[in-house]
N, C-alpha and C positions, 0 to 999 in steps of 0.2 A: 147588504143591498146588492141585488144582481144588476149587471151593466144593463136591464129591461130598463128597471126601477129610475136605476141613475140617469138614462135617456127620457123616460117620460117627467121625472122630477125637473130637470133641464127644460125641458118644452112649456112644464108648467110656470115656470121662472120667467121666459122668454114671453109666455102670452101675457103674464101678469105685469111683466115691463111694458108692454106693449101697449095693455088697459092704461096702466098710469102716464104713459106716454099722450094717448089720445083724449085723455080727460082732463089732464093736468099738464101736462106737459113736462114732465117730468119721465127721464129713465132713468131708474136708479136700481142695479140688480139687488144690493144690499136691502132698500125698502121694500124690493118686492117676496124677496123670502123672510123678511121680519111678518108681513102679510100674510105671507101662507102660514107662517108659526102662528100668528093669531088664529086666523081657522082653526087650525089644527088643535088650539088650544080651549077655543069656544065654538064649537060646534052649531049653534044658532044662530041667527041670524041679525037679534038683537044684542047679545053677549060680544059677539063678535062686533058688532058698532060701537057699544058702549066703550068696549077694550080700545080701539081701534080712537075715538074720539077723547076717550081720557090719559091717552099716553103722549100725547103729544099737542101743540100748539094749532094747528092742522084742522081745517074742516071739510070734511068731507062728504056730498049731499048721498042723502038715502038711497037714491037710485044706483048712484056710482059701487057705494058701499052694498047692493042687495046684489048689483051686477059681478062686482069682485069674490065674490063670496061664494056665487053660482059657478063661476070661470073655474074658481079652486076646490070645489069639492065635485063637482062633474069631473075635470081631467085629474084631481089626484083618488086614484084605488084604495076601496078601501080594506083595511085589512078583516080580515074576518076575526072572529074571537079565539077559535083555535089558533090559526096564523099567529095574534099577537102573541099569545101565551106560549106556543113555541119560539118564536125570536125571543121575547124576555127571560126562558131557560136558558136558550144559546146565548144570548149575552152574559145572563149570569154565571154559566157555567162557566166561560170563555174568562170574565174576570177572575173566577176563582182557579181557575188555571193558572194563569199568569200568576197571580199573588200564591199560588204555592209554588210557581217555579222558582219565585223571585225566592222565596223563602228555602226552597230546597240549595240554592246557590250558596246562601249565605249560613246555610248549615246543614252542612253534608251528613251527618253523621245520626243527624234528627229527621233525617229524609229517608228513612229504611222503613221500607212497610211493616207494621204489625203483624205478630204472626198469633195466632190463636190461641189461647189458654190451654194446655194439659193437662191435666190435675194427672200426676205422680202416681199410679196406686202402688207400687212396689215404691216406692217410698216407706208406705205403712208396714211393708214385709220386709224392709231395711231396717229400721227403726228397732221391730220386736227383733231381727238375729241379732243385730249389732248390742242391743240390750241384755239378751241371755248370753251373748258372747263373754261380754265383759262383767256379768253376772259369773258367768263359767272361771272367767279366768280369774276374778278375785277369790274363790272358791277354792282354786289350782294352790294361790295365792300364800292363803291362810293353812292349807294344807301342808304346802313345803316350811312354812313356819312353825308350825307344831311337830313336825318331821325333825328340823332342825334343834330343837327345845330339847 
């Protein structure tokens, strides 16, 4: 969240104290970001009263409730669809950061990059000299035994 975000989040906080202040008489900074979670949570109008009236003991008349709801979706920005879908890569990416570094800490040794497959082919050309080698030399072998006889 950039220091923009954090200063108008803040102002949105402060008006919504301000409404509960002049309605109810109440300033409560804790209730009034539980409020904006609600919005934020139920985007209508009525979802949002329903949530807002079934969470707590508290009644709160429709007017109050249609005027709070306007106060915090007019001053909090919305994000766009791209917007969110890049912050939830940068957050997800950011976690899986961290839990591989945690991870690379606690095991050094399993923290070395992969390196790419080779497939050997002189391997196969290994294989067949070293085969006719020791074909050769049991040959050598059986010769100086029969030499010997």
């Amino acid at each position: 969240m950039s220091e923009l975000d954090k200063l108008n989040y803040l102002s949105l906080v402060s008006k919504v104290v301000q409404e509960l202040e002049n309605h109810l008489g109440v300033s409560d900074k804790v209730l009034a970001e539980y409020i904006i979670d609600l919005v934020d949570n139920n985007p209508d109008v009525e979802s949002f009263n329903e949530a807002l009236q079934s969470e707590g003991d508290a009644y709160f008349p429709d007017s109050f409730v249609k005027n709070l709801h306007n106060v915090i979706t007019r001053m909090r920005p919305k994000k766009s669809g791209g917007e969110k879908k890049a912050a939830e890569k940068k957050e997800k990416e950011e976690e899986d950061r961290l839990k591989n570094h945690s991870l690379a800490t606690k095991f050094p040794g399993l923290a070395i990059a992969n390196q790419p497959f080779q497939r050997l082919e002189d391997f196969d050309d290994f294989r067949s000299t070293k085969v006719t080698e020791e074909s050769g030399e049991k040959k050598k072998k059986k010769k100086k035994k029969k030499k010997k006889k």
